[in-house]
C-alpha positions, 0 to 999 in steps of 0.5 A, a space after each residue: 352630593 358626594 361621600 368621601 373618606 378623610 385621608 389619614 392625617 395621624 390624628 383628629 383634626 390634623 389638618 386635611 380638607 376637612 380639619 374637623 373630620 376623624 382620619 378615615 371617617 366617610 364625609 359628604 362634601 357638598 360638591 353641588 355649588 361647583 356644579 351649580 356653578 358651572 352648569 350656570 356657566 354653561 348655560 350662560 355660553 348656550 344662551 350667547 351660542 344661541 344668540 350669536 346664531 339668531 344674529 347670525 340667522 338675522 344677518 344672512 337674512 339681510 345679506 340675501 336681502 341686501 344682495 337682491 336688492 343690490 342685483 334690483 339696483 343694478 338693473 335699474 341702473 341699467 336701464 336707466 343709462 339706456 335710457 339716458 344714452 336714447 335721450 342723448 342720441 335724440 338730443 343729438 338728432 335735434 341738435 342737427 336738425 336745428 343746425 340743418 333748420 338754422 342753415 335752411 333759415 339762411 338760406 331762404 333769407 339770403 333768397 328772400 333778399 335776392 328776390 326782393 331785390 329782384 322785384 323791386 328792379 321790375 318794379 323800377 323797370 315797369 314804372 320807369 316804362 309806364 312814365 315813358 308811355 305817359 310821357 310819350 302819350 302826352 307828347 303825342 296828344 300835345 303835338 
């Protein structure tokens, strides 16, 4: 609490801050309601002061999180196109080894055929010989 004294207004009750207070008399003005007032104020703006600073504790806690988990994404990304790009020179690999096997393939039935052929022309030729022997046999023994 605070003690003023009443300005002179010429007279009791002529309308100063206090109307019923005597000119010149000490009065205790009741300042603690402003205080109180304020000082709730304040306190209001400390508590949000605080909070904003725990959001912001909170925040560059999951930025740091977030960072490292962004930097653990990345290597994995990495490894996983390296992986991507040995699979793909495997599959690359394979692939010529099928066209190589494929044209092998052809080449060995083309061979086939050609021998096939070939045999059967012996076969032909190695029987046609035996009949003539046999016929040539029979003729003999029946002369």
């Amino acid at each position: 609490m605070q003690t003023l004294m009443v300005p002179p207004t010429g007279g009791r009750g002529g309308g100063g801050s206090n109307p019923g207070a005597v000119a010149g008399t000490k009065v205790k003005v009741c300042a603690d309601t402003d205080h109180a007032r304020m000082a709730q104020e304040v306190t209001a703006m400390f508590q949000e002061l605080r909070s904003l600073v725990e959001r912001h504790a909170e925040l560059h806690a999951d930025r740091g999180r977030l960072e490292a988990q962004i930097e653990a994404d990345a290597e994995y990304r990495a490894r996983l196109e390296m992986d991507v790009a040995g699979v793909r020179s495997e599959l690359d690999q394979e692939c010529a080894r099928s066209a190589d096997l494929k044209a092998e393939a052809g080449h060995q039935a083309r061979e086939i055929d050609r021998l096939s052929i070939e045999l059967e022309q012996a076969r032909r030729t190695w029987l046609q010989k035996i009949i003539k022997k046999n016929m040539a046999i029979t003729f003999v023994v029946k002369i």
